[in-house]
Residue frames relative to the residue before (quaternion, step in Angstrom):
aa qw qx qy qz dx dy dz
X 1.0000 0.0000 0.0000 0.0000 0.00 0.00 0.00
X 0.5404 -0.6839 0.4283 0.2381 3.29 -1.00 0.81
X 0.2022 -0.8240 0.5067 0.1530 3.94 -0.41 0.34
X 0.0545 -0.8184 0.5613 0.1108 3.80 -0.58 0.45
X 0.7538 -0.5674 0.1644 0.2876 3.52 -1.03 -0.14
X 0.5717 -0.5866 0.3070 0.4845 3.71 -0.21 0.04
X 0.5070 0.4918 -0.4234 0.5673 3.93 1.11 0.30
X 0.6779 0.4048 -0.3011 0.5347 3.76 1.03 -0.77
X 0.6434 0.5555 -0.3155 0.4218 3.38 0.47 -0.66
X 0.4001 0.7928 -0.0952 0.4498 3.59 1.47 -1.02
X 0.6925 0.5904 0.1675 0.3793 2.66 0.34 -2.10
X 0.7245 0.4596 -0.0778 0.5078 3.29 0.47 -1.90
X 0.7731 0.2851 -0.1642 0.5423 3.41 0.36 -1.53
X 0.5650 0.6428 -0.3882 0.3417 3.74 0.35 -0.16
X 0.6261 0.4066 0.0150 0.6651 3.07 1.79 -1.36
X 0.2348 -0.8514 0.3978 0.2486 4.05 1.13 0.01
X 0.1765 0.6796 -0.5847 0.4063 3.27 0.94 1.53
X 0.3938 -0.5907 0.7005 0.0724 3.24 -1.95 0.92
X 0.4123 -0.4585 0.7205 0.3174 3.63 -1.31 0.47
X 0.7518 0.4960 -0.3348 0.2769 3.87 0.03 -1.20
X 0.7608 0.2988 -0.0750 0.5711 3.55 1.97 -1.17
X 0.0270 0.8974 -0.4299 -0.0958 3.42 1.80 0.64
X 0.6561 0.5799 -0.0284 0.4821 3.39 1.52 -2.12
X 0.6934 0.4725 -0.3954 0.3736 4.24 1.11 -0.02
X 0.5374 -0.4574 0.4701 0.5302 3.89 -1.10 0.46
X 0.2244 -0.4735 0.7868 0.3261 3.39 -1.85 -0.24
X 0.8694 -0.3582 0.2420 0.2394 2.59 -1.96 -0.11
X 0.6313 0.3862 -0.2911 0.6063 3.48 1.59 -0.76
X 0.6336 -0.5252 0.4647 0.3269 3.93 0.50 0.63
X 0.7138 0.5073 -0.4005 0.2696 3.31 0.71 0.30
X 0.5684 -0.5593 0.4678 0.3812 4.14 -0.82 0.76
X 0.2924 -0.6213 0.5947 0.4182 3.73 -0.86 0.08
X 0.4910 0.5334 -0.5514 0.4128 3.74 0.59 -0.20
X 0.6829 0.5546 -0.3424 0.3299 3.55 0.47 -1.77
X 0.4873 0.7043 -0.3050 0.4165 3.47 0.99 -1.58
X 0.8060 0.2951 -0.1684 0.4846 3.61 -0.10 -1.42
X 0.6602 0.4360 -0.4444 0.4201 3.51 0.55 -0.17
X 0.7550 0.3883 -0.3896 0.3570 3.39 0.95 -0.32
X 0.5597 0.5954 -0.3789 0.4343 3.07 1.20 -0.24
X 0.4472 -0.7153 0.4591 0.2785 3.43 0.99 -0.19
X 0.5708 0.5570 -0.4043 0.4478 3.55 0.93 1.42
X 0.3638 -0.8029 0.4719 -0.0158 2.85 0.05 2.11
X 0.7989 0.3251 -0.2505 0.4398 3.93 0.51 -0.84
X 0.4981 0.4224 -0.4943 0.5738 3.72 1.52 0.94
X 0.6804 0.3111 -0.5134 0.4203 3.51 0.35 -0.19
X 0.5993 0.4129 -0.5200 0.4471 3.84 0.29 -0.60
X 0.5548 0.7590 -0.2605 0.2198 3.95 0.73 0.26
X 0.6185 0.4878 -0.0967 0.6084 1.92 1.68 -2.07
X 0.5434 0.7213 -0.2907 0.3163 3.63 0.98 -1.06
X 0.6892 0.4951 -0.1353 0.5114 3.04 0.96 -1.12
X 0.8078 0.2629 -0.2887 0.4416 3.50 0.89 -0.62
X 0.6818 -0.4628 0.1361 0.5500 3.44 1.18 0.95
X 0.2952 0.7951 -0.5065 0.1552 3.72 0.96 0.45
X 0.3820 -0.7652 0.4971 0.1464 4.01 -0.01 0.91
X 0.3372 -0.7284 0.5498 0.2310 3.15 -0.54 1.75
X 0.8735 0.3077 -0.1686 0.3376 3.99 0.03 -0.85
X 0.3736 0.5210 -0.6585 0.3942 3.53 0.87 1.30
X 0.5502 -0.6000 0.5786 -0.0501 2.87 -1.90 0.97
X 0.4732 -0.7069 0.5206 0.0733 3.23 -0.95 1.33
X 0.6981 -0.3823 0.4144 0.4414 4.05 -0.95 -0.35
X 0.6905 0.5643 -0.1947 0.4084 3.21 1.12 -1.15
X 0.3442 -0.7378 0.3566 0.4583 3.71 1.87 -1.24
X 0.3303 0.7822 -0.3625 0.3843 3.38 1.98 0.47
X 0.2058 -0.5662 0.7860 0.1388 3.32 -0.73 0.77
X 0.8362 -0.3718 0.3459 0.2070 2.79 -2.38 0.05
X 0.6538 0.5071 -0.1333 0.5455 3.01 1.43 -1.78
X 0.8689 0.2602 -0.3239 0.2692 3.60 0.34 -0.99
X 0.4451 0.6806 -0.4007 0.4220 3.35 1.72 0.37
X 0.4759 0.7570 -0.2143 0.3931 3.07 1.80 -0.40
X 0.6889 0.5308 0.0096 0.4936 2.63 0.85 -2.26
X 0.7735 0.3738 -0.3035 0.4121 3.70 0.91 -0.75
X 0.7468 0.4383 -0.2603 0.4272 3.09 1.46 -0.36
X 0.5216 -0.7389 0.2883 0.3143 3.40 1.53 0.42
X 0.5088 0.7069 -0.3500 0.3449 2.97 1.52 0.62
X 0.2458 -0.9135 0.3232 -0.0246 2.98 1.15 2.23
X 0.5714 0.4752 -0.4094 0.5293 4.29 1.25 -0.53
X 0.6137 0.5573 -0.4308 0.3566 3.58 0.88 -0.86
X 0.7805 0.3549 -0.2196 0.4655 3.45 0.91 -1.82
X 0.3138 0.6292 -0.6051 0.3735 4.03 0.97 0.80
X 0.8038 0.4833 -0.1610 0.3071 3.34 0.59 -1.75
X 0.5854 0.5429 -0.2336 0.5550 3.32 1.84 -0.80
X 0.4907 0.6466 -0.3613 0.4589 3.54 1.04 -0.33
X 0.7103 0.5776 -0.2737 0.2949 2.84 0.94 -2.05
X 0.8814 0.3139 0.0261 0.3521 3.07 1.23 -1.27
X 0.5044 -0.7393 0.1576 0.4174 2.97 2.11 1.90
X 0.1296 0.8176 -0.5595 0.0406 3.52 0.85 0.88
């Protein structure tokens, strides 16, 4: 199992995300990837990324990471999602 850092870890459980279920809805329908893009926290997603977070699952809404991105013009976010052939 991958291992991440004590700001990510933080993070994770604060938000009731597993490392083990990085890639499932919670309960409010929301991706932990999605989550951190909206929240505007660029050095958890390149985190989550890293610990096997899946650029192209879908929220309730049908939002991937990128195109929640893309609608919200949140253009440093969709660099990093790019980076990583979302």
């Amino acid at each position: 199992m991958k291992t991440c850092g004590i700001t990510t870890q933080v993070w994770l459980k604060g938000h009731n995300y597993e490392i083990a279920h990085i890639n499932e809805m919670a309960q409010d329908g929301q991706i932990a990837l999605i989550k951190a893009c909206k929240e505007g926290n660029i050095e958890i997603v390149n985190a989550l990324i890293a610990l096997g977070a899946k650029t192209n699952v879908e929220n309730k809404e049908g939002d991937t990471a990128l195109t929640y991105c893309v609608k919200e013009g949140k253009t440093d976010f969709v660099e990093v999602l790019l980076k990583y052939q979302a």
